[in-house]
Each structure stands twice: as C-alpha cells, then as structure tokens.
Residue frames relative to the residue before (quaternion, step in Angstrom):
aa qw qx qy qz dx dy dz
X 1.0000 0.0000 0.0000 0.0000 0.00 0.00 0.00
X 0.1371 -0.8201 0.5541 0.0398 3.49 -1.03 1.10
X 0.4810 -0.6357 0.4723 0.3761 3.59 -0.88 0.69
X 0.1033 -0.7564 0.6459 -0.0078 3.36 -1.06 0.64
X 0.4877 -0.7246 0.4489 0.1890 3.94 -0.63 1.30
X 0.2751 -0.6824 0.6223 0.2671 3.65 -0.36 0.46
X 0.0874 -0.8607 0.4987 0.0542 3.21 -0.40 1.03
X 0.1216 0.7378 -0.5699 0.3407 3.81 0.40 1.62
X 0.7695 -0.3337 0.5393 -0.0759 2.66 -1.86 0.63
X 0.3382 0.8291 -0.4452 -0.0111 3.64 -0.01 0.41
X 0.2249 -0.7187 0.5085 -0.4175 2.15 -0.03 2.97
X 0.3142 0.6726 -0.6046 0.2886 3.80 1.07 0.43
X 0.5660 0.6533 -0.3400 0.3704 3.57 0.44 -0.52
X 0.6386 0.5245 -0.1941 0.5285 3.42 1.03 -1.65
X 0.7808 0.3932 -0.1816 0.4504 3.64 0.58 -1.50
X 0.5591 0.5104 -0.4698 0.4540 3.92 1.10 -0.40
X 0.4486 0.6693 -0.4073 0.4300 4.14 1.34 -1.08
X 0.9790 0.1074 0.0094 0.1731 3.16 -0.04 -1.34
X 0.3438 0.5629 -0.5406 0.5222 2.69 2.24 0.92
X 0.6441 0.4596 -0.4142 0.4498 3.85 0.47 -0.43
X 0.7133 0.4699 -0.4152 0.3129 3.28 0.77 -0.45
X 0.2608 0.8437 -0.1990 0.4249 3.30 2.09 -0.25
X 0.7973 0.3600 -0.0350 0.4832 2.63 0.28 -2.14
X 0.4913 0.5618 -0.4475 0.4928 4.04 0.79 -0.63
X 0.8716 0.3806 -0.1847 0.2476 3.19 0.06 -1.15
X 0.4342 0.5978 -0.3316 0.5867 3.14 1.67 -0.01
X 0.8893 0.1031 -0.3671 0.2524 3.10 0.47 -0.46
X 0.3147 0.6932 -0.4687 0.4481 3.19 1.86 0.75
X 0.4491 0.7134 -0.3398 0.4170 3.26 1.13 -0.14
X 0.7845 0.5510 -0.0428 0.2813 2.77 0.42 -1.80
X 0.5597 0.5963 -0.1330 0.5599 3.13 1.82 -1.75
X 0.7708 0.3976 -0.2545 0.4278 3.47 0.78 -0.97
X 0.5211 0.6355 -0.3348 0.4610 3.27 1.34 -0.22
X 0.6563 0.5941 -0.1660 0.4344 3.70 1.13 -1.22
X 0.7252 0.5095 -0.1410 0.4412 2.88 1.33 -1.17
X 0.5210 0.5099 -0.2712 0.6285 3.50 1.89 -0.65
X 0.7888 0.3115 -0.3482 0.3993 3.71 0.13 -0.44
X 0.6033 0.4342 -0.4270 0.5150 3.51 1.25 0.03
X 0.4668 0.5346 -0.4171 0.5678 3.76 1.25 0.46
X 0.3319 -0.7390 0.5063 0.2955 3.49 0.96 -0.20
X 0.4901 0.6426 -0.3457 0.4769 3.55 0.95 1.35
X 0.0050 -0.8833 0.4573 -0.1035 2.91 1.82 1.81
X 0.5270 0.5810 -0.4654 0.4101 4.37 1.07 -0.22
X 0.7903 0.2642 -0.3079 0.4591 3.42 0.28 -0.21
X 0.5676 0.6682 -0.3339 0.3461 3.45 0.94 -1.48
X 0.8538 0.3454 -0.1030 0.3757 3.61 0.35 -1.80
X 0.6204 0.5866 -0.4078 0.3236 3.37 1.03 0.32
X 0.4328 0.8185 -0.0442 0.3753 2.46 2.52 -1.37
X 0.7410 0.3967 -0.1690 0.5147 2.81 0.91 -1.64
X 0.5536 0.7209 -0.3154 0.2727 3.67 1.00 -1.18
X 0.6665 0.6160 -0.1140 0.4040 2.88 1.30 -2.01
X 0.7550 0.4420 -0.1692 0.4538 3.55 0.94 -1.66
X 0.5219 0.4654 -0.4506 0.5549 3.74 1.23 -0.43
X 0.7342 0.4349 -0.4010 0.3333 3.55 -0.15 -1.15
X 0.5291 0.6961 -0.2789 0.3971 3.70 1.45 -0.58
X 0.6207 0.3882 -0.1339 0.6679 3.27 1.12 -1.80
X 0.6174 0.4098 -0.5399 0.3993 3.64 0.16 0.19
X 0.7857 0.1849 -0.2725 0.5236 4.25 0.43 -0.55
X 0.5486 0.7332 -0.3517 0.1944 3.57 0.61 0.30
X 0.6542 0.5383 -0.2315 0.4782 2.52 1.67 0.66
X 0.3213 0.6494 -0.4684 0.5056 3.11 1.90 0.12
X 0.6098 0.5148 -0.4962 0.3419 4.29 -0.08 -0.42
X 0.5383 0.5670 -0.3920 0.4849 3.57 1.24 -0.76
X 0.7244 0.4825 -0.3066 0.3853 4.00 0.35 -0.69
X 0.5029 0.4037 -0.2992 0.7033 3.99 1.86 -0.09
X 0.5750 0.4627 -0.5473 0.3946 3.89 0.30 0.84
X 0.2009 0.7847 -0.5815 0.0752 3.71 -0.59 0.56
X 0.4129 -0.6824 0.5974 0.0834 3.32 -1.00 1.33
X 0.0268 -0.6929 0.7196 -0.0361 3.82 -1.14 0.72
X 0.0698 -0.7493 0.6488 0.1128 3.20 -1.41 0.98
X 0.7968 -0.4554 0.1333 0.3743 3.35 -0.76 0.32
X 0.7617 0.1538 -0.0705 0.6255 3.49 -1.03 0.49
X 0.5256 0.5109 -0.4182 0.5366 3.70 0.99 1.00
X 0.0641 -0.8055 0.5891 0.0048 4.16 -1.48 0.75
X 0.2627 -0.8250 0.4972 -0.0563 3.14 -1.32 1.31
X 0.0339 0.8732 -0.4857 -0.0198 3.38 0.70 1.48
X 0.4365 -0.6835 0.5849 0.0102 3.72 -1.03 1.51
X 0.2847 0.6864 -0.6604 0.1083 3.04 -1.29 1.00
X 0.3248 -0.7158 0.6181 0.0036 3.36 -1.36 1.75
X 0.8341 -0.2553 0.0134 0.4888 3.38 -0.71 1.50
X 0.8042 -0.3147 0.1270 0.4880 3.78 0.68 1.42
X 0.6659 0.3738 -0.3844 0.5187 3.79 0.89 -0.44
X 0.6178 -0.5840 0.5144 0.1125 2.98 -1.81 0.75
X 0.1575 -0.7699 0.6164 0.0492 3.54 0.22 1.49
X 0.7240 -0.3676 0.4414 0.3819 3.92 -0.29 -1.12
X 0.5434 -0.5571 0.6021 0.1783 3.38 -1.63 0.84
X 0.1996 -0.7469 0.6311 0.0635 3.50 -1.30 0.82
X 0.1604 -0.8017 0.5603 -0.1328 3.25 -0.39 1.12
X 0.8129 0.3929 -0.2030 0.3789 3.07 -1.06 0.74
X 0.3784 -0.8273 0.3674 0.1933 3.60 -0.52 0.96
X 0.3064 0.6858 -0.5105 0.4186 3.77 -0.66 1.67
X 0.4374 -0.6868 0.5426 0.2062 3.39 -1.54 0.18
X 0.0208 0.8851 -0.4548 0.0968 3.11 0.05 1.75
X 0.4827 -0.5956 0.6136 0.1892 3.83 -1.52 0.96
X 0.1307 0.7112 -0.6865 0.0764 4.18 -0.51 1.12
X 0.7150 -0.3898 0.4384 0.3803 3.65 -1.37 -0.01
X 0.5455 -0.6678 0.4159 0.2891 3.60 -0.41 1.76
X 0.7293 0.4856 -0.2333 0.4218 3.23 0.63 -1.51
X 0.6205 0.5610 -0.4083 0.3654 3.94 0.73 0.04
X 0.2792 -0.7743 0.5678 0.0074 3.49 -0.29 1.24
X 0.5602 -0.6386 0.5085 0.1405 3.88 -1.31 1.42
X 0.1016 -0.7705 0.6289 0.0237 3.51 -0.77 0.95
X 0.4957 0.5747 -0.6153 0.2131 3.98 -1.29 1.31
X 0.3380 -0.7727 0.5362 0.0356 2.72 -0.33 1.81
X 0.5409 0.7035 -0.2067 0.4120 3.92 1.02 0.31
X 0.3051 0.9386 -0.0468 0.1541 2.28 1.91 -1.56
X 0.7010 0.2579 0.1232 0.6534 3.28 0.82 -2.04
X 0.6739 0.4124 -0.3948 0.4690 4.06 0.88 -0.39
X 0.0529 -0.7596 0.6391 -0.1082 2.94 -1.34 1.53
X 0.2550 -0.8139 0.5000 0.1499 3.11 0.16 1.37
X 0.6801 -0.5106 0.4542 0.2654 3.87 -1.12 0.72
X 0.8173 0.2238 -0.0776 0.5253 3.54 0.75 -1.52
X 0.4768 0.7247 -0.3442 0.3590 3.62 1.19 -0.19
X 0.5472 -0.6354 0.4950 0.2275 3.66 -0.88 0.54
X 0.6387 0.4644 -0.3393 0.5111 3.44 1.11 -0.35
X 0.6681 0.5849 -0.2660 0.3753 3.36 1.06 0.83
X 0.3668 -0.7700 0.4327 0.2921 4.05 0.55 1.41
X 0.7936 -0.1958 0.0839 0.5699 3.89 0.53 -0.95
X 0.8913 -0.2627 0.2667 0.2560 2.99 -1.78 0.35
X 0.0429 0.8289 -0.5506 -0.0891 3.70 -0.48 0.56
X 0.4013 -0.7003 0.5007 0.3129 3.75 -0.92 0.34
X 0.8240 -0.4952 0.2181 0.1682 3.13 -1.18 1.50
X 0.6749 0.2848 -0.3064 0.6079 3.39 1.08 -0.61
X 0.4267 0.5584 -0.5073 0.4988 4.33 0.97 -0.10
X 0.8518 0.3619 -0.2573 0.2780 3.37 0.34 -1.08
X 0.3335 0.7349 -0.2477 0.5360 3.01 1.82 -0.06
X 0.6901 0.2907 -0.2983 0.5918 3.79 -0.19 -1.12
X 0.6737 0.5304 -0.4515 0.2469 3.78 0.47 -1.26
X 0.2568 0.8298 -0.3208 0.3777 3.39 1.77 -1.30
X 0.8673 0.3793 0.1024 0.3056 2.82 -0.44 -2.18
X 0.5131 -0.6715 0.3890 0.3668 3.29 1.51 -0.14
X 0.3726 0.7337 -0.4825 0.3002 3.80 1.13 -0.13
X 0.0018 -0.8824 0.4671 0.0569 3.54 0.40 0.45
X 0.5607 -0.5848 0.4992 0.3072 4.16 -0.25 1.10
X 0.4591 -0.8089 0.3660 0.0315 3.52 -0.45 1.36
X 0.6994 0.4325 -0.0088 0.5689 2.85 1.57 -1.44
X 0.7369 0.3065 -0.2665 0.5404 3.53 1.22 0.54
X 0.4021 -0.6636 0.5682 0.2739 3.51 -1.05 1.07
X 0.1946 -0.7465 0.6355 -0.0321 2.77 -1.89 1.37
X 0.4111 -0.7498 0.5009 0.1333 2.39 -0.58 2.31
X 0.2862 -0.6013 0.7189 0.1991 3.82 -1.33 0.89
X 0.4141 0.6609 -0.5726 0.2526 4.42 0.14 0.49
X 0.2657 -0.9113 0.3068 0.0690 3.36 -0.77 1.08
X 0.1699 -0.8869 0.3122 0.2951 3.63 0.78 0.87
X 0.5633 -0.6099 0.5175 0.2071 3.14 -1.81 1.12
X 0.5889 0.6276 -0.4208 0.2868 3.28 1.44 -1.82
X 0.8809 -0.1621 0.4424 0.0455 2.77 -2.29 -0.08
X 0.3339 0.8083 -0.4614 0.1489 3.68 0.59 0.03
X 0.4215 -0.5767 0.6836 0.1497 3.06 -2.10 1.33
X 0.0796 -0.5185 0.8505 0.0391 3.63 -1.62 0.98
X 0.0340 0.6811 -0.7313 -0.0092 3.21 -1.63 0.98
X 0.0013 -0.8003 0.5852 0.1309 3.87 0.27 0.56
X 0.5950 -0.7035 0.3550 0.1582 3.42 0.43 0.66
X 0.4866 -0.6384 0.2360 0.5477 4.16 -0.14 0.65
X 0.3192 -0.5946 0.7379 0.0140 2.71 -2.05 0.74
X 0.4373 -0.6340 0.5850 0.2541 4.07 -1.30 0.83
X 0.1553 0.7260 -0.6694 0.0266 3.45 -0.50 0.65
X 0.3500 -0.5847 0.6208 0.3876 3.62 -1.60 0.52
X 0.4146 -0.5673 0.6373 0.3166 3.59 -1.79 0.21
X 0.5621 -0.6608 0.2994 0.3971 3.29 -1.06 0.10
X 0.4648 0.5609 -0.4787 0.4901 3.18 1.06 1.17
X 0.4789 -0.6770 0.3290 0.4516 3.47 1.09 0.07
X 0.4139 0.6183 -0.5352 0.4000 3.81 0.66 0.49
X 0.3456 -0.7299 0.5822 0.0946 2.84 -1.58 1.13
X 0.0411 -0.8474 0.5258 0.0611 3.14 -0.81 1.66
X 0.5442 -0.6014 0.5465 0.2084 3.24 -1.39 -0.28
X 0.3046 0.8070 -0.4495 0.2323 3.81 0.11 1.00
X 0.0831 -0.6769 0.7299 -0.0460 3.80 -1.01 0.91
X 0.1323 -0.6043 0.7817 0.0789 3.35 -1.98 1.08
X 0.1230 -0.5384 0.7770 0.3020 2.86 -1.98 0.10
X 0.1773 -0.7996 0.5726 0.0369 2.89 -2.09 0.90
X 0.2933 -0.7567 0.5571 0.1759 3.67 -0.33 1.26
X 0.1990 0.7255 -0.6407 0.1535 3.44 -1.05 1.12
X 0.2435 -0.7579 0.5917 0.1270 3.48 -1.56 0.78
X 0.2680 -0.6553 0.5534 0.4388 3.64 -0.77 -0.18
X 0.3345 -0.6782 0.6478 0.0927 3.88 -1.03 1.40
X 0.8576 0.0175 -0.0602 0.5105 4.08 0.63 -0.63
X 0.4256 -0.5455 0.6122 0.3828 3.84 -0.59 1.72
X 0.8645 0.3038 -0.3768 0.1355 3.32 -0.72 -1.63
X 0.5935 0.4930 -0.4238 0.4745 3.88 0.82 -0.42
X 0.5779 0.6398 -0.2993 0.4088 3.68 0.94 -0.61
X 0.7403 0.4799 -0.1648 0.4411 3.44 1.27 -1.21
X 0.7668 0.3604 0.0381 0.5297 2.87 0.47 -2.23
X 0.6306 0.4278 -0.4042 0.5059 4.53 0.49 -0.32
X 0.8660 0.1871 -0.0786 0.4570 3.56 0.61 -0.51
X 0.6459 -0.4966 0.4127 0.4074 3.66 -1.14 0.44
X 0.7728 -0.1172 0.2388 0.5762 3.05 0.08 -1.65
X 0.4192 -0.7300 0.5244 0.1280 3.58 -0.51 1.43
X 0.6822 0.4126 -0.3182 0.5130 4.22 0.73 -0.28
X 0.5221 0.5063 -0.3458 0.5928 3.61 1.27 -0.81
X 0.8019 0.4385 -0.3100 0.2617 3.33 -0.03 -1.39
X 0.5329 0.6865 -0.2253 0.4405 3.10 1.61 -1.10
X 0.6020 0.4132 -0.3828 0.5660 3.93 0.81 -1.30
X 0.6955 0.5085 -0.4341 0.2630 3.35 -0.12 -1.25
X 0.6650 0.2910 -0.3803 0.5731 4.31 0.50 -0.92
X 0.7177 0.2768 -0.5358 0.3481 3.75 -0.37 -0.17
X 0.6187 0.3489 -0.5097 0.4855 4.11 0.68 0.67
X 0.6601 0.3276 -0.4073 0.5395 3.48 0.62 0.34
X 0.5162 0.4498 -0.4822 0.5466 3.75 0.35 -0.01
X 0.7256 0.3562 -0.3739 0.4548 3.81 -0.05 -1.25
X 0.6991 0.4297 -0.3938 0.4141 3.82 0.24 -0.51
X 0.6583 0.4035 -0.4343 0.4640 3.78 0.60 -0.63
X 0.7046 0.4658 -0.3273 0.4236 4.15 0.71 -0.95
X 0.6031 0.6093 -0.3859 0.3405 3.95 0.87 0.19
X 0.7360 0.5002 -0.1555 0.4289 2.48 1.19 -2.00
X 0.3027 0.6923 -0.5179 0.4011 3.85 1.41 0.74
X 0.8107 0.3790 -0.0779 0.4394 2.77 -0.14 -2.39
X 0.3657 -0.5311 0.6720 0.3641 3.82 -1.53 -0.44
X 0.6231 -0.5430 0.4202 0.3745 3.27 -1.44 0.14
X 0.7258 -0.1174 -0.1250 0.6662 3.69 1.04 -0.24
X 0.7978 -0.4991 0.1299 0.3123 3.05 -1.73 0.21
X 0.0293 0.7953 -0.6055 0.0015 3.94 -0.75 0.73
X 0.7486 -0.4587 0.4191 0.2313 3.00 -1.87 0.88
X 0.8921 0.1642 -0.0411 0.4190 3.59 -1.26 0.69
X 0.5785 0.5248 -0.3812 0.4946 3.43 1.20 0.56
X 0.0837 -0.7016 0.7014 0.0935 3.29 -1.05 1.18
X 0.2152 -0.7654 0.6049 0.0446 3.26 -1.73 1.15
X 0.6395 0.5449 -0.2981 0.4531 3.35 1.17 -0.07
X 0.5862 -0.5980 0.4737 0.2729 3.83 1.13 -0.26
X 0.5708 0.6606 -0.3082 0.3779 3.61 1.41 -0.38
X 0.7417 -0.4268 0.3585 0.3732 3.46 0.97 -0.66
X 0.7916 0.3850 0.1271 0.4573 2.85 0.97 -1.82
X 0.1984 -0.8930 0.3465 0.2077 3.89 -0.34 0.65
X 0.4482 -0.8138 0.3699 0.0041 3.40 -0.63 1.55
X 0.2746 -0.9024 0.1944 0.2694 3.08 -0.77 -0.67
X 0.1072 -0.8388 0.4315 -0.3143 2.40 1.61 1.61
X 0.0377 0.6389 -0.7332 0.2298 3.42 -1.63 1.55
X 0.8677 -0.2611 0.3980 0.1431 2.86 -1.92 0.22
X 0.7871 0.2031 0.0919 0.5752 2.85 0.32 -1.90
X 0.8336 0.3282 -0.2817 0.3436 3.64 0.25 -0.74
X 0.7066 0.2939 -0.1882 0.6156 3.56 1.91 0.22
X 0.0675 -0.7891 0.5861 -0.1710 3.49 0.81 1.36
X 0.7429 0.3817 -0.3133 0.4520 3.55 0.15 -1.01
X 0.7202 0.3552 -0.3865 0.4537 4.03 0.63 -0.41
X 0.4366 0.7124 -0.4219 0.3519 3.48 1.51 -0.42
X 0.6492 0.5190 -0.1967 0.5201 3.06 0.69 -2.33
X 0.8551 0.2717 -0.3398 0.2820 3.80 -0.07 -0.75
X 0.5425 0.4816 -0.3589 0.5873 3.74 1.11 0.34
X 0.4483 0.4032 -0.5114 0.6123 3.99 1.05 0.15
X 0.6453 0.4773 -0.4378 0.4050 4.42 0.21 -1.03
X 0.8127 0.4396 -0.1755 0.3399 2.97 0.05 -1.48
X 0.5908 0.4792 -0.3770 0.5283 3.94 1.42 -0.29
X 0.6830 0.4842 -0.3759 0.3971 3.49 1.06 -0.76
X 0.4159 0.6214 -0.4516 0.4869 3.79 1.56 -0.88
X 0.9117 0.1418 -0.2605 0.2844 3.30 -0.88 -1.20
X 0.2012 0.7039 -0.4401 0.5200 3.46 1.46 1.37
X 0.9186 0.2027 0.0319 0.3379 2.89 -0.04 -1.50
X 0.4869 0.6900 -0.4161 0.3373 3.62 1.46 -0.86
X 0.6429 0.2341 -0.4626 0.5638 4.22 0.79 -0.06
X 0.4757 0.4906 -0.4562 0.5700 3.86 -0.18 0.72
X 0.7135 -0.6092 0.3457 -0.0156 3.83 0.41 -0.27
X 0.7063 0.3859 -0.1886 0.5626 2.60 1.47 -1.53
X 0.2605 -0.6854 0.6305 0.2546 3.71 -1.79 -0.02
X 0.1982 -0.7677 0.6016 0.0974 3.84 -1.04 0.68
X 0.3979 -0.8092 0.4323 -0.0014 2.61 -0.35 1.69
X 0.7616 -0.2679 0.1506 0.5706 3.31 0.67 -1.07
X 0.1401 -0.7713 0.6206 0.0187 3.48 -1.27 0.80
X 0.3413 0.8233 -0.4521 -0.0366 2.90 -0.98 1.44
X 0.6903 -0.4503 0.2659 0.5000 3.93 -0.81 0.36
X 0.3192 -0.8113 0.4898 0.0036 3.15 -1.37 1.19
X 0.5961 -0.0070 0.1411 0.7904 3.21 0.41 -1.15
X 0.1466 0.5307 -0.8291 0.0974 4.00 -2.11 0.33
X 0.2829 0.6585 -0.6743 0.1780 2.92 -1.38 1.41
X 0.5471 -0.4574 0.3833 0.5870 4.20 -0.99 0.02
X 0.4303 -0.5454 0.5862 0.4168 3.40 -1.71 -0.06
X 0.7472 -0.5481 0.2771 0.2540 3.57 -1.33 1.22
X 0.5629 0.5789 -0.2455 0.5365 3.65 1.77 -0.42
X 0.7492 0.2549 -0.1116 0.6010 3.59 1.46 -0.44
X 0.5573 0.6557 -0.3783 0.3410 3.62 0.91 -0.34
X 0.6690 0.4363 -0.3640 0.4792 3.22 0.90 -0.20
X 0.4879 0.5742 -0.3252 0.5714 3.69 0.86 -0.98
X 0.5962 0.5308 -0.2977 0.5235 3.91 0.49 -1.11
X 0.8430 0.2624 -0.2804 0.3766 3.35 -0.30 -0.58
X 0.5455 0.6295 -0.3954 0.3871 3.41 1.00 -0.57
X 0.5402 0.7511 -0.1933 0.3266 3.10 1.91 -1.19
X 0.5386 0.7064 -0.1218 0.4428 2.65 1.46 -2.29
X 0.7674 0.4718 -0.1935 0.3888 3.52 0.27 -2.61
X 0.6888 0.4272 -0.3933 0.4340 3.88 0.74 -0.72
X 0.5145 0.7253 -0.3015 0.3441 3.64 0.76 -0.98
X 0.7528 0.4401 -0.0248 0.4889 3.19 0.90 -1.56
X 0.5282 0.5953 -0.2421 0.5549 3.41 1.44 -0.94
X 0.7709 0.4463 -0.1499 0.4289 3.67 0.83 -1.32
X 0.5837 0.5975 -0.1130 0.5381 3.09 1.71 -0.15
X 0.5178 0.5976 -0.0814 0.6067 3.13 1.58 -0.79
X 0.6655 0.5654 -0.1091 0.4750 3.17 0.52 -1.81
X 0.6951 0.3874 -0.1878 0.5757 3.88 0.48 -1.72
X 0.7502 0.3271 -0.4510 0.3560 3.54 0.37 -0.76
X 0.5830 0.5299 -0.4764 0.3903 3.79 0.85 -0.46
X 0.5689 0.6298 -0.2950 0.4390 3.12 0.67 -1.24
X 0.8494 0.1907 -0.2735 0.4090 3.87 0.10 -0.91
X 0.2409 0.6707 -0.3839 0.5872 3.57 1.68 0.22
X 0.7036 0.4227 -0.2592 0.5090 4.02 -0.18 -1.53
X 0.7823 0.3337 -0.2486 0.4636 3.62 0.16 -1.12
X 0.7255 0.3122 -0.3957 0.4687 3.81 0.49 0.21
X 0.4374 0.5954 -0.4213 0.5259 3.31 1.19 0.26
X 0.7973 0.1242 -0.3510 0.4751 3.73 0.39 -0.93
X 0.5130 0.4546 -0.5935 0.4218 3.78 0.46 0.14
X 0.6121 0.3907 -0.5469 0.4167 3.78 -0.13 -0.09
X 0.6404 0.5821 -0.2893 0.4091 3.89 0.63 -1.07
X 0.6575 0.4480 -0.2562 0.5489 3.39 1.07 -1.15
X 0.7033 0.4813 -0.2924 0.4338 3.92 0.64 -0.63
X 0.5211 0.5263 -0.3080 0.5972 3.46 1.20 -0.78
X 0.6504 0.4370 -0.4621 0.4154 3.77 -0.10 -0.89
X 0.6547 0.5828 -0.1458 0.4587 3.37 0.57 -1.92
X 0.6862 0.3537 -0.3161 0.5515 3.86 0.54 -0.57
X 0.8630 0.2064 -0.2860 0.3617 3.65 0.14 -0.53
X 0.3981 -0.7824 0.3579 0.3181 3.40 1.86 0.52
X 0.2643 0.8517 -0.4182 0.1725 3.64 0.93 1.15
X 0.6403 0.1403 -0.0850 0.7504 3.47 1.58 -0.17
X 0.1248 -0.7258 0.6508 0.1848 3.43 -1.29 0.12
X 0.1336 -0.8283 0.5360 -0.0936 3.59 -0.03 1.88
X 0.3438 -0.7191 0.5910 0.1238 3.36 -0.59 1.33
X 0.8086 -0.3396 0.1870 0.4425 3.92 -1.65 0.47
X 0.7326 0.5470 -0.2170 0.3422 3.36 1.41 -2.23
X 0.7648 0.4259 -0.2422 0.4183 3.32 1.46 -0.94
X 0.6961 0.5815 -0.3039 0.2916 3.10 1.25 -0.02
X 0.4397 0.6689 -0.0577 0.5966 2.60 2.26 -0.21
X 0.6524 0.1653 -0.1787 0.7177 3.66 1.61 -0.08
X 0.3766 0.4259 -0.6339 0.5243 3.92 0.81 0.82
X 0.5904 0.6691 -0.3751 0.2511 3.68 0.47 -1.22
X 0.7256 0.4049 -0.1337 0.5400 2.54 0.62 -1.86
X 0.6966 0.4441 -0.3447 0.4458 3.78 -0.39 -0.13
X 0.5387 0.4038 -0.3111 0.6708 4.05 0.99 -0.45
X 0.8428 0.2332 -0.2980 0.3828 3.70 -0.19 -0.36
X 0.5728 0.4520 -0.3834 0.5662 3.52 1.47 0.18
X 0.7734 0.2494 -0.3987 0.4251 3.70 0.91 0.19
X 0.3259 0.6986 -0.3753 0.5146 3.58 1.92 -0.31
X 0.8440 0.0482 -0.1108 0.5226 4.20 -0.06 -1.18
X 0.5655 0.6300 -0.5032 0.1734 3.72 0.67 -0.06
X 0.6466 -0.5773 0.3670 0.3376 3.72 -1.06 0.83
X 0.8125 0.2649 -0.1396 0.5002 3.85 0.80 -0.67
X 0.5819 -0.6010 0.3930 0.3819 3.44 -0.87 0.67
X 0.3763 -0.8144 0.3997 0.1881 3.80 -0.74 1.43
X 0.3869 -0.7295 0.5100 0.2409 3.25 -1.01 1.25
X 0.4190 -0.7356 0.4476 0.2880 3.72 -1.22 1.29
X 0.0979 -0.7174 0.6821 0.1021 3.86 -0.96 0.13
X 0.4334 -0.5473 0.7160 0.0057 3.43 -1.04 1.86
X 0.1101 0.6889 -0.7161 0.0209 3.14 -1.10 1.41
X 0.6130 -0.7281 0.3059 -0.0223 3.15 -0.61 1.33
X 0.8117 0.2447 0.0353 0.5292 2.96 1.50 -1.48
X 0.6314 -0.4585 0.3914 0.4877 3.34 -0.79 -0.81
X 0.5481 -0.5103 0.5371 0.3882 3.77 -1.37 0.55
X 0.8256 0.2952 -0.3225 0.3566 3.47 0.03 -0.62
C-alpha cells in the first residue's frame, strides 16, 4: 500500500457559503409556497413546497465532505472501501460527502504516549486497549505527523549473564506513511508498543549489566567490553534500529531510542551491591597496598643513600613489616618505644 495525496482544493469555505446559502433558500421557498396555497393557488404553491422539502431533506449531506486539518495533522479518505488519498496539510477543505475517515488507532490512547492531554487510570487505559471507545465523545479519526514519546515503562529482563535487570526506554517516533500506518497493520500504537518490548528484550539479553570477562557483544568473535551501563549510547542505538526494521512496513519512523531507568531486579540488588562494596574495597586495598610498597622502598633507599643507620637483612625486614602495618592498616597505629635492643 502506497500513500497517495488527496489532491483538493481547500475550498471548504466556498462550499460551507453556498450550502447555507442553499439551505436559506429552501426555506424561502417553502414560506413562499405556504403563502401561495393559503392564496388558494395550490398549481404553483404545492409543487413548490414539494420540491423545497425534498431539497431540505439531502442538503445536508455537503456538510459531511467538510474537514478541517490542523497542522502537522492527516486525513486518510476512503469511498466505499477503496483508498482514495491522504490529506495533508493544514486548512479547511471540501472532499466527496460520501468519503468516510480511516484510523483504526483512533480510540487507542496509550498511557505513556504523547498523543495523550492527561493521565488516565489503568483500568481507562485498559477498555481503551481493547478498543472500548467512550460513547459520549466524538472520535476524531486525524492522524498525527508530530513527534511522539512512547514510554512503555520498565520491564525485567535477564542479561546475558542471567541477571535480572530492570530497564525502560523512551522512544521518539512519527508516522512518515497514513496508508502503511492504517491499512498494513491493525492498530499502528498497539503494534508499535509491542516491537519496542520485543526489540528491548532481544538487544539486552546481548550485553551484561556491567562489564564481564569473555563476553562478546558485538558478534565479532572477540570479547569486548560492552555493558549495559558503561555503553548506554550503543545500547540505546541498536534497541532504534531493531525496532526500525520492525516497524518501517507500518509507516512509522523511530527517531530516537533511549534508556530510562536501568537498575538490578529487587531479588538481586541487594546481593549486587555487596558485590559492588567488595570490588571497590579490593581496589582500595591494591591501591593502598601498591602506594605502602613504594613508600617503603623510597624510605629504605633514602636511609641507604644518606647512610643514616646501618640495617642488616633481620632489621630490615622488621622496618618493613611495621611501615606496611601502619602504611595499609585501617586505624591510626599506636607507637611502642623500644628501649632496648632487637636481639
């Protein structure tokens, strides 16, 4: 299915003029008729009148080929099931009465979606879901061009280490063709949530949540060091680009995709961090630790250069040991005055 341009005129203005002006005259018509048959001048009067009722009866079908567009807004047309064309463009246009609006979407208002004014409550969005459309309100069948935020909100996914994570995109998308948008797919906003939860679940379960040994994320062979967290921006653009070549017969374009919220899942998040706290500790630890040992080789070289003590293997060997027990130890080291001799 290819878009096709409704190519009209936007002459609604012209045609609203001169159905009312129609419609006046019908019923000036009409009056003048009444007025002849109470003259007892039923030859002219009663056709008169016949004519102008039967008039005011279809004269009102020209009103149903008027259709306002506001910007960055589309109006796909179909006459008795075939696909006339898409209106485009903002104005007050005059189409064939008998052509009837097509957006099966129409009534779906996604919760996290931009095509939404305020907030609805979980079971509203539900029935909407479901197609339950609010009875007491006209549903407008216009199709936005704008810009639009999907936020489907977090989802558990395992990494491909088997940890359960926690992760939510937002995705900017437009619709680029009404007719593939309408007529290729049920419901183009439904269809739409559904690939960016199946895109996000196939493009995690690559990477781990942070970085780990022996893991290739790129497909090359070779293991990198690609993660979650420390490669968000290649993450986010391989979640777009799976959901594109999703969606591109549907119409729509994805603009951009990116990470929202990313965190463990609450069943592991604690265990995680404990993970996190030792890591860092051991880090800590190595850096004091290689810090301590260039500390007493400078001390030991300095003695030895200005030839201030002369420290045999045993004593040099229990200077050590005392610098690196106050150099990495956790509390501040109490001195002891030795008086005498080591031996």
């Amino acid at each position: 299915m290819t878009e096709i341009i409704y190519t009209t005129r936007k002459n609604g203005l012209a045609a609203l003029c001169l159905t009312i002006s129609a419609i006046i005259l019908c019923i000036a018509g009409v009056i003048t008729a009444a007025i002849n048959l109470e003259s007892n001048d039923p030859t002219f009067g009663g056709p008169l009148m016949i004519l102008c009722i039967a008039c005011l009866c279809v004269i009102w079908i020209p009103f149903l080929g008027l259709k306002v567009l506001r910007p960055q807004e589309a109006l796909v047309l179909t006459l008795f099931g075939n696909y006339k064309g898409t209106l485009k463009g903002e104005g007050f246009y005059f189409v064939n009465p008998f052509c009837s609006s097509v957006n099966p979407a129409a009534t779906t208002k996604l919760a996290q979606s931009g095509d939404t004014n305020t907030p609805a409550s979980p079971s509203a969005v539900s029935a909407k879901l479901n197609g339950q459309a609010n009875s007491t309100s006209t549903v407008d069948k216009r199709i936005s061009l704008k810009a639009m935020t999907l936020n489907n909100g977090r989802q558990k996914i395992n990494d491909c280490l088997g940890n359960p994570v926690e992760i939510g995109i937002a995705v900017i998308w437009r619709v680029t063709d009404t007719a593939k948008a309408v007529f290729n797919v049920d419901n183009y906003k439904e269809y739409l949530s559904l690939q960016c939860d199946s895109a996000l679940r196939n493009i995690v379960r690559i990477y781990p949540y942070d970085v780990a040994r022996n893991v290739d994320t790129t497909g090359d062979g070779q293991a990198d060091e690609g993660s979650l967290r420390g490669s968000a921006e290649v993450v986010a653009a391989r979640i777009r680009d799976e959901i594109q070549s999703k969606v591109a017969d549907a119409g729509l374009e994805v603009i951009e995709a990116r990470i929202t919220y990313l965190a463990y899942a609450p069943e592991i998040a604690s265990v995680m961090l404990q993970r996190q706290q030792a890591s860092a500790i051991i880090d800590a630890r190595k850096m004091i630790v290689d810090g301590a040992v260039g500390m007493v080789e400078m001390a030991l070289e300095r003695l030895g250069e200005k030839k201030l003590v002369d420290l045999d293997e045993e004593r040099k060997a229990a200077m050590v040991s005392n610098l690196l027990v106050v150099l990495c130890g956790n509390h501040d080291a109490q001195p002891v005055v030795n008086s005498g001799s080591l031996y």
